[in-house]
N, C-alpha and C positions, 0 to 999 in steps of 0.2 A: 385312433382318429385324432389329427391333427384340429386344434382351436386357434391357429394362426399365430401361436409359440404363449398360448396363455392356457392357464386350466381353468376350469371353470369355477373354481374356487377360489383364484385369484381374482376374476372375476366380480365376483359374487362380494368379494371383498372389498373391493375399489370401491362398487358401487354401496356397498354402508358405509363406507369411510367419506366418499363425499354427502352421502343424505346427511353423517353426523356434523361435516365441515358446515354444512347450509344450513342446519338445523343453530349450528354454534353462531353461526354469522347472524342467522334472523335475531336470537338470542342477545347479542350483541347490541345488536340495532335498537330491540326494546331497551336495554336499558339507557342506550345512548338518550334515546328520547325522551326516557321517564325522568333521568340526571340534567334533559336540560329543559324541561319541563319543571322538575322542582326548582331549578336555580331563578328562571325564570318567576316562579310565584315568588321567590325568596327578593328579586329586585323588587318585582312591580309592589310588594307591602312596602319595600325601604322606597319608594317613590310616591306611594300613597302619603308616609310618613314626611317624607321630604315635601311634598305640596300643604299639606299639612300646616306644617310651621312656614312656611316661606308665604303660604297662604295667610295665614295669621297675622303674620310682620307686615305684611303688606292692605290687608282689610283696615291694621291698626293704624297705619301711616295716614292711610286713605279718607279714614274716619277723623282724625286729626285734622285734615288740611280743609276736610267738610265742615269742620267747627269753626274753623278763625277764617271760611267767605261767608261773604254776606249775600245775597239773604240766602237765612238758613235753609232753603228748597236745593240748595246745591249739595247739601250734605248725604243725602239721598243717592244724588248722583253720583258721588264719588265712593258711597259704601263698598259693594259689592264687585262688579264687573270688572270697573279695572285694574283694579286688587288681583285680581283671579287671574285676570288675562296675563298681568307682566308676573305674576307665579309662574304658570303656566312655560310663559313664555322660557324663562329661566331655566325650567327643568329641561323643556326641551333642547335648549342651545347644550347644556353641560349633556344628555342623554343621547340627544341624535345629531346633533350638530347643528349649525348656524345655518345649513341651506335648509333642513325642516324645520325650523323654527321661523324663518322667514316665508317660506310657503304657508305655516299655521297662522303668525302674525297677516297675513293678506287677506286668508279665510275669516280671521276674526274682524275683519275692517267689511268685510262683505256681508258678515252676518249683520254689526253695527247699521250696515246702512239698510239693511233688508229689515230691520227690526224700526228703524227711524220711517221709514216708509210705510211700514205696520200701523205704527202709533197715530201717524198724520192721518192715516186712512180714516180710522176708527174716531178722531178726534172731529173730524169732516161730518164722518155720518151721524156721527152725535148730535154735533152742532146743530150744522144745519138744517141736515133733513131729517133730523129730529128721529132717530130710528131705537128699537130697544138697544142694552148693551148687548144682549148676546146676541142677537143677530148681526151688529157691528162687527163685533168681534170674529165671528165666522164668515161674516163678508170681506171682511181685511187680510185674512190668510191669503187671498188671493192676491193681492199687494204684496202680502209676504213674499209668498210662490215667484212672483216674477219677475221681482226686483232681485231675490237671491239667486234664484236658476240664472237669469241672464247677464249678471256680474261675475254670475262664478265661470259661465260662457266668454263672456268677453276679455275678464282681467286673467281668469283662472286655467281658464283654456281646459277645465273638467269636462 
């Protein structure tokens, strides 16, 4: 009996020869993923290290230019945040380029004002209407919430 000019042993044979091909491909694939997987952790430490120090140089600067204004309540201001922010920003231009770094730099002017709208909230209900802090505090989120959703609506287009 004719098998259409094949035996069934050739057959039988093709078909282990591709489970082994597909078996080798999946194989393949995991390691593809695992090699760029480890490369990956191997960047994101050298950029944990890189914000790091770039981070540092720039807290230091930051904390410098807080000492020689007057009065000293500005020195506060100038510690932390935008120290961090033009680190940040840095890594980002050299890592993903200047079009993500300038969408990140917008987001962080958004959060800025989302956080300045926080503060006045909480300062209000202090003030005036004489309220505990933590209830302030929990009632201002809301100021948060809708100054930042609707900036990031408007300028962000998120």
């Amino acid at each position: 009996m004719s098998t259409g000019g094949h035996s069934c042993n050739s057959i039988g044979n093709r078909d282990i020869d591709t489970r082994r091909t597909v078996a080798k491909r999946r194989a393949d694939h995991r390691n593809k993923r695992f090699l760029f997987r480890t490369k990956s952790k191997e960047t994101s430490m050298l950029e944990y290290v890189l914000r790091f120090v770039v981070g540092g140089i720039a807290v230091s600067a930051f904390a410098v230019l807080g000492d020689l204004l007057r009065p000293k309540s500005f020195a506060g201001l100038f510690g932390a945040a935008p120290s961090i922010a033009v680190a940040t920003l840095l890594i980002a231009i050299q890592e993903k380029g200047a079009s993500f770094a300038a969408a990140e730099g917008r987001s962080m002017v958004v959060g800025a004002l989302a956080l300045a709208a926080y503060s006045w909230t909480v300062c209000v209900l202090l003030k005036k209407f004489r309220i505990s802090s933590p209830a302030a505090t929990v009632a201002a989120l809301g100021a948060w919430l809708l100054v930042a959703f609707g900036l990031q609506q408007t300028f962000l287009g998120l």
